[in-house]
C-alpha positions as CSV (number, residue, x, y, z in Angstrom):
1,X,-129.1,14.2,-19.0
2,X,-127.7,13.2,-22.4
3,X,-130.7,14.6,-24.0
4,X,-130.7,17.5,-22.7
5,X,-126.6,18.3,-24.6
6,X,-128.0,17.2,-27.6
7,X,-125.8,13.9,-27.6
8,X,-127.0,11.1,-30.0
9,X,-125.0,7.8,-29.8
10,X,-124.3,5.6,-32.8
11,X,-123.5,2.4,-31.2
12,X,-126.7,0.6,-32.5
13,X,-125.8,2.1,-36.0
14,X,-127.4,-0.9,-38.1
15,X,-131.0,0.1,-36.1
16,X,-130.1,4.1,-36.6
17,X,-129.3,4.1,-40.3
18,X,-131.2,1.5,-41.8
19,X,-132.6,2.4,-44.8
20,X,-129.4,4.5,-45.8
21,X,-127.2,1.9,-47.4
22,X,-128.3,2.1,-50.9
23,X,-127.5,5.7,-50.5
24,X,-123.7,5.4,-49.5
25,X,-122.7,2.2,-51.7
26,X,-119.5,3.1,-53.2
27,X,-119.5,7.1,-51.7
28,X,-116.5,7.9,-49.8
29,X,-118.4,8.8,-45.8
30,X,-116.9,11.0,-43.2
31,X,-117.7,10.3,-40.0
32,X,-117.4,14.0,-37.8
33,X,-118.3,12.8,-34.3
34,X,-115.3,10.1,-34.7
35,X,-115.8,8.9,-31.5
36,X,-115.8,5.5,-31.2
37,X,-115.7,5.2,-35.4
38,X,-118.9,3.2,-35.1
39,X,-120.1,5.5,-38.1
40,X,-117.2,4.6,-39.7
41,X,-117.2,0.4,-39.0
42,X,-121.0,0.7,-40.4
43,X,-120.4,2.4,-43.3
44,X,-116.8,-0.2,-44.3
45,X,-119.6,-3.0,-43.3
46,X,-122.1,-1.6,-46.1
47,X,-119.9,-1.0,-49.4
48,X,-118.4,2.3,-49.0
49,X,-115.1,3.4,-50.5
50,X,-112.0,3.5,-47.8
């Protein structure tokens, strides 16, 4: 099972990081997982630096 590897998936990022966008407006975000950038898209969405 996926929980069991300690896998978390970000693909519902705007349920997972609400609350956190007044805390990367205009910071440059690294996303480590990569994956499927969906860290990434969300951040660009919410007012990050490229």
């Amino acid at each position: 099972m996926k929980q069991q590897l300690g896998q978390f998936f970000t693909t519902k990022s705007n349920f997972i990081l609400q609350g956190l966008k007044k805390f990367i407006k205009k910071e440059e975000v690294t996303d480590p997982f990569a994956g499927n950038l969906d860290l990434i898209k969300w951040a660009k969405k919410n007012s990050t630096k490229n």
